[in-house]
N, C-alpha and C positions, 0 to 999 in steps of 0.2 A: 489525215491532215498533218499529223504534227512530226510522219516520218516521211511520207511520201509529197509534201510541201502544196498540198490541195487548199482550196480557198471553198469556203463557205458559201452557197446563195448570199447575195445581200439583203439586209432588213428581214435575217431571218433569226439569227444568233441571239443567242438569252441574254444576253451581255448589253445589248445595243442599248437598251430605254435603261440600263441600271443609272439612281439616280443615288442611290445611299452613298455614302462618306466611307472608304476603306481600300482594302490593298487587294490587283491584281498579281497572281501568280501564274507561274508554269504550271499549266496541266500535269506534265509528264513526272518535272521533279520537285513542285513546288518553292523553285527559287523567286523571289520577288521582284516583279518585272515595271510594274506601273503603280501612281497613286490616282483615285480617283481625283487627289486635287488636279494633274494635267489633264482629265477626259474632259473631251471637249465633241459638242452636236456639227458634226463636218459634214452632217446631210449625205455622204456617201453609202449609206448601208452598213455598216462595220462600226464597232467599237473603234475610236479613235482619240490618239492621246497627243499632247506635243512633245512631251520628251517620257524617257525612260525613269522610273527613283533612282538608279545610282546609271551612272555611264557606261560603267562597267558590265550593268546586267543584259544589258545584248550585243550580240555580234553581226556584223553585217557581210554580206555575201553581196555578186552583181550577177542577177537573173538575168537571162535574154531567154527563157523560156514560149513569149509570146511575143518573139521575132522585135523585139526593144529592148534597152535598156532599164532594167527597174533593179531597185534594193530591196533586196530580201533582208528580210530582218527575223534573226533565233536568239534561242536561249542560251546566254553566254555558260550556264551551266551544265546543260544536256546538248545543245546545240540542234531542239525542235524548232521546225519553222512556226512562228507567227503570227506572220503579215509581210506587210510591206513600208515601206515608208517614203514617203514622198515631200518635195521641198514645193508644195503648193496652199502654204494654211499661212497668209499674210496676216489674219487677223490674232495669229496665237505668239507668244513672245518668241520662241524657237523660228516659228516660219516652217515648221513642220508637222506633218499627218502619219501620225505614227498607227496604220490603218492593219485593223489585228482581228484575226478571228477567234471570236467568240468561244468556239468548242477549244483554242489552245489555251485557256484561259480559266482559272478559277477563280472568283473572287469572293475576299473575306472583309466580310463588313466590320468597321471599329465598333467598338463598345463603347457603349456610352454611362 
């Protein structure tokens, strides 16, 4: 998945129903990619967030892998894919669906 830029089943990833308070990371190098304050329920299947924690932590590439236009979206610090990300979430302040698979993904809950 996170070298060969494969996508997950939907509504299948450990990540989807996470409901706890903390920070997603990279799989591969553990750079800090999302806060659960951006995840948001986009009903697509996938973890999905509206923006990244810093700007800087991913990079974007343009996929025509399945004969269209899409944005791939990697780790600004390993440069593993993902997800994807898309300009169709009107309801979130960004206006984007930062749509990520779950196995690229660690996440660490805050302490409380």
């Amino acid at each position: 998945m996170l070298r060969q830029a494969g996508t997950e089943r939907p509504g299948t990833g450990k990540l989807l129903n996470e409901k706890r308070s903390g920070k997603y990371l990279c799989k591969a190098c553990g750079a800090e990619l999302f806060s659960s304050k951006t995840k948001f329920d986009s009903h697509c299947g996938w973890p999905s967030f509206f923006d990244p924690d810093e700007k800087n932590a991913v990079i974007y590439r343009t996929d025509t892998l399945l004969g269209y236009e899409r944005t791939e979206v990697r780790c600004a610090q390993c440069e593993s894919h993902l997800g994807h990300v898309f300009p169709d979430a009107p309801q979130t302040p960004t206006g984007n669906r930062y749509c990520m698979n779950s196995v690229a993904l660690t996440f660490v809950p805050d302490q409380d």
